[in-house]
N, C-alpha and C positions, 0 to 999 in steps of 0.2 A: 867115421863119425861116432862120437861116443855119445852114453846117454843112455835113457831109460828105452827099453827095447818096448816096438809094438810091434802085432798082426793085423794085416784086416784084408778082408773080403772086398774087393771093388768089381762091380757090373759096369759095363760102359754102351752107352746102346749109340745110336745113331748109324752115319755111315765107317762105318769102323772093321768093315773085314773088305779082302779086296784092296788094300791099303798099304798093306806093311805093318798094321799096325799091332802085331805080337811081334815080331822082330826090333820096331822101334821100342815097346815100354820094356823088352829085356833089355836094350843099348840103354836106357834112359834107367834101370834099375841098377845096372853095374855101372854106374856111372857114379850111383848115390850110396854106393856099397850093400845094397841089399840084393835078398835072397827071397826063395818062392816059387811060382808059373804062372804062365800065363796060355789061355784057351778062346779058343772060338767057340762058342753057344750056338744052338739048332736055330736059335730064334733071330741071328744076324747078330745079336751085341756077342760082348768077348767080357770073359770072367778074370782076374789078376789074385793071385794069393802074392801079397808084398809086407815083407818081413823085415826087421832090423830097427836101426838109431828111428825113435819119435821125430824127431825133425827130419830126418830123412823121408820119412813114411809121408809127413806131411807135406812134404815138397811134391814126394811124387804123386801124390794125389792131384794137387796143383794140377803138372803136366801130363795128367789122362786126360783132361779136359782139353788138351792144346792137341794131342796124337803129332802124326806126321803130316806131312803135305796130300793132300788129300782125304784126309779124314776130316769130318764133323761130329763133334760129338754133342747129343743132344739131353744125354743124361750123364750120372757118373753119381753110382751106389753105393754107399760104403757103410761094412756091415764089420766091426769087430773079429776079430778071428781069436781062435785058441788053438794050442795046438804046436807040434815042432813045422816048421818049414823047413825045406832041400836048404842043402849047405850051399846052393848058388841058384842061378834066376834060370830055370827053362821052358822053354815053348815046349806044349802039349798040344802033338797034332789028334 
């Protein structure tokens, strides 16, 4: 996807570890060709650094809020990023 490149920070809280749900927004980030990680939090939500095409960035914002089958998600944070991101999308255990 081309286009003007963003970063941003997403927190995703509800029920979202337990899930799949770092293995599905990596499938769901290469999917939309961006790059970054994504982590499990102390506090049950899970952190995403998602990097690339503005439209892309904005789609997958979109589907944090959908996760996999089994997740609920009851928030979904988004904070700007600066900064380089990983040349590709990985889970940080």
């Amino acid at each position: 996807m081309r286009g003007e490149q963003r970063a941003v920070q997403a927190r995703v809280s509800g029920t979202v570890q337990g899930v799949s749900y770092r293995v599905w927004t990596r499938a769901e980030a290469l999917r939309l060709g961006l790059t970054g990680w994504v982590r499990n939090e102390r506090d049950g939500s899970v952190t995403a650094l998602i990097a690339g095409a503005d439209a892309a960035v904005t789609m997958m914002i979109e589907r944090l809020w959908q996760g996999p089958r089994g997740a609920f998600v009851s928030k979904v944070e988004i904070e700007e990023a600066a900064g380089d991101a990983p040349i590709d999308f990985r889970i940080i255990v």
